[in-house]
C-alpha positions as CSV (number, residue, x, y, z in Angstrom):
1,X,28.5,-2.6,-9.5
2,X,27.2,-2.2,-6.0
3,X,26.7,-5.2,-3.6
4,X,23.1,-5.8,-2.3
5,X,22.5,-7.2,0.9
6,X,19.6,-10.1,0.8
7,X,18.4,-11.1,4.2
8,X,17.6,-14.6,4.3
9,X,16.2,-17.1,6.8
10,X,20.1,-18.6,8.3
11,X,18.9,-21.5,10.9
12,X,17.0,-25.1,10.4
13,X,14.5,-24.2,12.9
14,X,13.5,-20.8,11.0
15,X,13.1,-22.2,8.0
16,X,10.8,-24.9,9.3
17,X,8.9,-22.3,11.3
18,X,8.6,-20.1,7.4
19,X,7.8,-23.9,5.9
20,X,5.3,-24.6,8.8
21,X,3.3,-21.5,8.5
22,X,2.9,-21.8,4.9
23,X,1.8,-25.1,5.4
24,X,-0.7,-24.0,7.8
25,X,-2.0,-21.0,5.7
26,X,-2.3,-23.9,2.8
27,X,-3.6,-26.6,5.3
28,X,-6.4,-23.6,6.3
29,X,-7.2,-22.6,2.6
30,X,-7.6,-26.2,1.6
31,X,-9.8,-27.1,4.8
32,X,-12.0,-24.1,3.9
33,X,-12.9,-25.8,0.7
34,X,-13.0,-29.2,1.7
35,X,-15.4,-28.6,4.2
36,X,-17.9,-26.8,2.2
37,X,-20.7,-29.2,2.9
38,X,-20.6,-28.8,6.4
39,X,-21.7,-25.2,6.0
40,X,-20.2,-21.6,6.3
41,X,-19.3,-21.7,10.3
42,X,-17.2,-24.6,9.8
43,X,-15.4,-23.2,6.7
44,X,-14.2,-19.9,8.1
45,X,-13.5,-21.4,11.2
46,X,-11.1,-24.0,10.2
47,X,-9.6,-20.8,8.0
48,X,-9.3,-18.3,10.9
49,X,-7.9,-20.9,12.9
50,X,-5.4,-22.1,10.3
51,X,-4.1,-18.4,9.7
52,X,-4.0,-17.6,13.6
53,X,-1.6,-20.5,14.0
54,X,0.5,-19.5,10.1
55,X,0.7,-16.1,11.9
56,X,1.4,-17.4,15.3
57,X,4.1,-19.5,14.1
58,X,5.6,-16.8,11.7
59,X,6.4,-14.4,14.8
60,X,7.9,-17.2,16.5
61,X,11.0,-17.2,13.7
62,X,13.7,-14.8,13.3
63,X,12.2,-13.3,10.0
64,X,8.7,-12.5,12.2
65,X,10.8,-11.4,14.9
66,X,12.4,-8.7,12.8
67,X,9.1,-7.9,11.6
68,X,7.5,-7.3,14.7
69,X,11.0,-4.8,15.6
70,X,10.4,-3.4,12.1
71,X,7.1,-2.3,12.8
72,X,7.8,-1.1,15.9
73,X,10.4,1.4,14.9
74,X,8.2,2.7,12.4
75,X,5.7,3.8,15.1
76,X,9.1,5.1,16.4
77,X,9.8,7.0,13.6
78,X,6.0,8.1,13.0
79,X,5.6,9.6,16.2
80,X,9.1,11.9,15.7
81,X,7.0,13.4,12.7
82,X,6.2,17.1,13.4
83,X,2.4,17.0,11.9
84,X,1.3,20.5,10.4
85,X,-1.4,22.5,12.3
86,X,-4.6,23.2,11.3
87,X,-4.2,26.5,10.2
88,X,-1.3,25.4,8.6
89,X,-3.0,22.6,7.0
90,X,-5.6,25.0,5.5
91,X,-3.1,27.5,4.5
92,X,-1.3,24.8,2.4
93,X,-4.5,23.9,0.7
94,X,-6.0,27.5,-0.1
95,X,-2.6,28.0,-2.3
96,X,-2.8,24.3,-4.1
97,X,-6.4,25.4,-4.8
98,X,-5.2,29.1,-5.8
99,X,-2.5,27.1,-8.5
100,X,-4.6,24.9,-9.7
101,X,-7.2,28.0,-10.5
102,X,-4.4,30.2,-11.7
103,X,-3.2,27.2,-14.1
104,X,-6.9,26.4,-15.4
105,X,-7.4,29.9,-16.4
106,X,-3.8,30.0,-18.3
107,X,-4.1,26.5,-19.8
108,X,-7.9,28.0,-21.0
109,X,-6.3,30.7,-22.4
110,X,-3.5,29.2,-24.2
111,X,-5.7,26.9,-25.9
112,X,-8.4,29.8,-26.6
113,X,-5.5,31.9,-27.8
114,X,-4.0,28.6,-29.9
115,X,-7.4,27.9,-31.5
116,X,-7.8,31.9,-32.6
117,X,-4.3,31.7,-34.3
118,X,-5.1,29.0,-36.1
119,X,-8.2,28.6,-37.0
120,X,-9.1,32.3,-37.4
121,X,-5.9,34.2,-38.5
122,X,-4.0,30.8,-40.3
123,X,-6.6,29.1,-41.7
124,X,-9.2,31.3,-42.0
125,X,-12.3,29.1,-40.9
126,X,-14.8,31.5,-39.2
127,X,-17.1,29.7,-36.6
């Protein structure tokens, strides 16, 4: 059986930071609700604000920190990505078309072909 490798948050101080900014994103959701009365501004406000500071807080621990280097080798790796031409791109598409033509006109005739065997020659019901 092989071994998987499960990251987990190590130190006091990054799990706190995890705890804290699910408490904020909690803290924000329950704020938006409780402050219904005092009218729409207020609500998303104390939301936005409450998510700014989960998020905030989040990059500030090791598992955000590895997030941040996570995204930034994927822009890395996205720009090392040799990206097709135009003419290539076109190209590529004319012959997906072209199948996908080629296949509707065999599948049509298979079934045309299917349905003449046996309902004409097998069965004998004449439409």
């Amino acid at each position: 059986m092989a071994t998987t490798q499960v990251e987990t948050v190590t130190t006091g101080a990054d799990k706190a930071k995890v705890g804290g900014a699910i408490a904020l994103v909690i803290a924000g959701l329950a704020a938006f609700y409780m402050l219904g009365k005092q009218g729409q501004v207020a609500q998303w406000g104390a939301l936005i604000v409450a998510l700014i500071a989960a998020v905030a807080v989040f990059f500030t621990s090791e598992p955000g920190k590895e997030f941040i280097a996570f995204g930034r080798d994927a822009v890395k790796e996205t720009k090392k990505v040799v990206w097709p031409t135009r003419k290539e791109s076109i190209q590529m598409t004319a012959y997906v078309f072209g199948f996908v033509v080629i296949m509707a006109i065999f599948l049509w005739l298979t079934d045309k072909t299917l349905e003449w065997v046996f309902y004409d020659l097998i069965l004998g019901w004449k439409k």
